[in-house]
VEXKOLPA-125400 format. One line per 8 residues: number of its first residue (from 1); their letters; for each residue x, y, z of C-alpha. Coordinates in nm, 3 decimals. Example, Ala and Ser with C-alpha at 12.3 -4.5 7.8 and 13.67 -1.06 7.14 Angstrom:
1 = AS = 1.230:-0.450:0.780  1.367:-0.106:0.714
% end
This chain:
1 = XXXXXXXX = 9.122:11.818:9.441  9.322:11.670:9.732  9.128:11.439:9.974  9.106:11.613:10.348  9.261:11.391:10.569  9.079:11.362:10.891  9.267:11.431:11.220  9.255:11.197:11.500
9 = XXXXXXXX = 9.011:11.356:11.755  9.184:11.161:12.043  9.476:10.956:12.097  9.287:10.654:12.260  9.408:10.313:12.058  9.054:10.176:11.969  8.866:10.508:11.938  9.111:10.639:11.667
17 = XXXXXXXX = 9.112:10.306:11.443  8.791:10.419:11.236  8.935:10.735:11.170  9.267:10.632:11.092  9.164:10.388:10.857  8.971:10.663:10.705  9.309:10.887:10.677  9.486:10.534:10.484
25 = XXXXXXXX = 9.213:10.518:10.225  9.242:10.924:10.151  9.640:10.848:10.137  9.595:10.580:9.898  9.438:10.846:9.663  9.748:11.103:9.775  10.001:10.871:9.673  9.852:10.770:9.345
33 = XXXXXXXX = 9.816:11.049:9.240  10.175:11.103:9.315  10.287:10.821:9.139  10.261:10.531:9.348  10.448:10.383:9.687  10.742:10.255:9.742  10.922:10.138:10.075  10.727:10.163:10.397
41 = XXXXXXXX = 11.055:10.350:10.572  11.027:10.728:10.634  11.117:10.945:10.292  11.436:11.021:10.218  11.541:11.387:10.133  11.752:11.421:9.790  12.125:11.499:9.851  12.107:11.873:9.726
49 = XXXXXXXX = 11.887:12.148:9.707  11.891:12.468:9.456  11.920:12.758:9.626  11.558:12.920:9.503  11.343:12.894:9.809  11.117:13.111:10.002  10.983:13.127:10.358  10.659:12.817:10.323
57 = XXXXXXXX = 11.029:12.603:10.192  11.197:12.717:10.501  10.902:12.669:10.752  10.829:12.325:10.596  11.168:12.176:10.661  11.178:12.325:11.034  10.842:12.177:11.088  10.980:11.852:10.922
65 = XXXXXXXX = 11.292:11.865:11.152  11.120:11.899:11.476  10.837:11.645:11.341  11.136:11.379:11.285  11.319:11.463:11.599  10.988:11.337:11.780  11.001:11.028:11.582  11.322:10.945:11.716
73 = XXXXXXXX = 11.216:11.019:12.045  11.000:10.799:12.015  11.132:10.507:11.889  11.514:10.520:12.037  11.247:10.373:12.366  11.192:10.052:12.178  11.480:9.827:12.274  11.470:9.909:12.586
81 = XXXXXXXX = 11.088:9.821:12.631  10.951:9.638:12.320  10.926:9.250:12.358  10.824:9.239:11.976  11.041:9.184:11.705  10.866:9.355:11.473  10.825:9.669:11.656  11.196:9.701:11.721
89 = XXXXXXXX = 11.272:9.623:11.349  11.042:9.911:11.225  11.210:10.154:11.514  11.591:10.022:11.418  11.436:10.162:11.014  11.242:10.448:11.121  11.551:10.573:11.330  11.783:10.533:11.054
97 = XXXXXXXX = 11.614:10.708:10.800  11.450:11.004:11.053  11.809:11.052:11.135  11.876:11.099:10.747  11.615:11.347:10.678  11.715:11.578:10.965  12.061:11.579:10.848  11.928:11.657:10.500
105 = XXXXXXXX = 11.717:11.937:10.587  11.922:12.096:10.865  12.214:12.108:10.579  11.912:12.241:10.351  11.861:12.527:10.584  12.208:12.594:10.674  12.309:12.653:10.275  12.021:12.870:10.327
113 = XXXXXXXX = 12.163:13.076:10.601  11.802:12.998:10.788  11.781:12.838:11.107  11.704:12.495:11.174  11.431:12.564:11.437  11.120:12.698:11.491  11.059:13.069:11.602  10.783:13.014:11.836
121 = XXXXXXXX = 10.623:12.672:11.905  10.565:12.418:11.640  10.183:12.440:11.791  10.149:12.763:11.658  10.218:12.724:11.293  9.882:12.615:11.184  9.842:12.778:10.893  10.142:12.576:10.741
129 = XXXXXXXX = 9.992:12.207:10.879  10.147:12.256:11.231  9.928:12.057:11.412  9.986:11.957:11.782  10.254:11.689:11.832  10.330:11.424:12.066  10.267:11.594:12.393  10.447:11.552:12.784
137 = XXXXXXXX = 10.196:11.356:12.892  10.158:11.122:12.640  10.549:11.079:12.581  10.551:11.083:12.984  10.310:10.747:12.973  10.520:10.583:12.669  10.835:10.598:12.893  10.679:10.407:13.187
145 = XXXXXXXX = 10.526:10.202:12.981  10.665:9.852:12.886  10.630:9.500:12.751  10.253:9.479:12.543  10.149:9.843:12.709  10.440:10.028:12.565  10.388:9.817:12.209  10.032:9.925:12.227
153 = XXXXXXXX = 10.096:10.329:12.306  10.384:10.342:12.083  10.259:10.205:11.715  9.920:10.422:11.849  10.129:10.735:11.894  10.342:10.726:11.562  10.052:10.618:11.385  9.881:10.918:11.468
161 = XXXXXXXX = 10.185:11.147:11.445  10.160:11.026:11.033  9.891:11.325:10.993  10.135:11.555:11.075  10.346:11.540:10.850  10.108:11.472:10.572  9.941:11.803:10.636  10.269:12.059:10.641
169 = XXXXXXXX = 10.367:11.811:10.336  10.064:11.880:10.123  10.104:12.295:10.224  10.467:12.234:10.126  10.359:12.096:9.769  10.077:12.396:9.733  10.323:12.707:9.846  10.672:12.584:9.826
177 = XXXXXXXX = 10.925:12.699:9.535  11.187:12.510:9.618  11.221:12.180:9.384  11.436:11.953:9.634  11.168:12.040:9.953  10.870:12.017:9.702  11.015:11.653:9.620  11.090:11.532:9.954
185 = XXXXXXXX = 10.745:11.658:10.043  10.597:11.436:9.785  10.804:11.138:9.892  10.648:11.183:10.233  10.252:11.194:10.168  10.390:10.866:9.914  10.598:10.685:10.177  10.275:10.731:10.465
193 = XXXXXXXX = 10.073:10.499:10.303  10.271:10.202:10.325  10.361:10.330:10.676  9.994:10.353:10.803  9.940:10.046:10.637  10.225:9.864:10.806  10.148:10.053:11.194  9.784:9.910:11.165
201 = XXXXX = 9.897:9.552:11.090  10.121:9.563:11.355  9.859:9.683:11.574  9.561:9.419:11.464  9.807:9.139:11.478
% end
């Protein structure tokens, strides 16, 4: 059976630590079952999918899209307001390889003759793991935020994003037909773990 990963009930930094560690042990037992971890960077769609899909395929890699397109709304504010090293490495990587993905998918979809976003709000697709994203306010209080502060909201607000995309993954792996989505959905839950693992020491330190 596949461990429930708990959600984050708020977005405060010290609040959510208990529960997030919580979510890295149940995605230890995701990813082992998956057949280990590999690099800590975002996963990396393959280079072609076969054209049997059906509509969880084609929600999943919208949801995926507009999940990575936060993530590199996110982190395209590090140089400009990080003072850590580290931080700006991991957004320089998770920029790189977001970027990938949503070319992937969007040429995914397009092959598909489906479009690449959402019909409604990604809010309202919870059936299919579409839990709330990164809201105004919050990306509102990132922006003004610099120096230690912004560090501080920013490796709190992807870390928390992670469950996102966890969730519409392990929905994509129970409904989906489609062998290239299924597999990029498995390098996902895989490729958290390491992730998580990496946001927390980056936090702690």
């Amino acid at each position: 059976m596949t461990p429930k990963l708990p959600h984050p009930a708020t977005r405060h930094p010290r609040s959510r630590h208990s529960v997030l560690a919580g979510m890295l042990a149940a995605l230890a037992v995701l990813s082992t079952a998956c057949g280990g971890t590999s690099d800590p960077a975002e996963a990396k769609p393959k280079q072609s999918a076969p054209a049997d899909h059906d509509a969880d395929d084609v929600m999943f890699l919208q949801m995926m899209i507009a999940h990575r397109q936060q993530v590199l709304d996110i982190v395209r504010l590090a140089p400009d307001r990080s003072r850590r090293g580290e931080v700006q490495t991991l957004a320089t990587t998770l920029e790189k390889d977001s970027t990938t993905e949503v070319r992937q998918m969007t040429s995914w979809l397009t092959a598909w003759s489906k479009p690449t976003t959402l019909q409604g709000p990604v809010n309202s697709h919870a059936a299919h793991g579409g839990l709330p994203l990164i809201g105004a306010a919050e990306m509102k209080s990132l922006k003004q935020a610099k120096g230690r502060d912004f560090d501080t909201t920013f490796l709190n607000l992807l870390l928390g994003h992670q469950h996102n995309a966890v969730q519409m993954s392990q929905v994509e792996l129970k409904k989906g037909v489609n062998p290239a989505a299924k597999k990029y959905a498995n390098d996902v839950i895989k490729n958290t773990t390491p992730l998580v693992s990496r946001l927390l020491d980056l936090i702690n330190s």
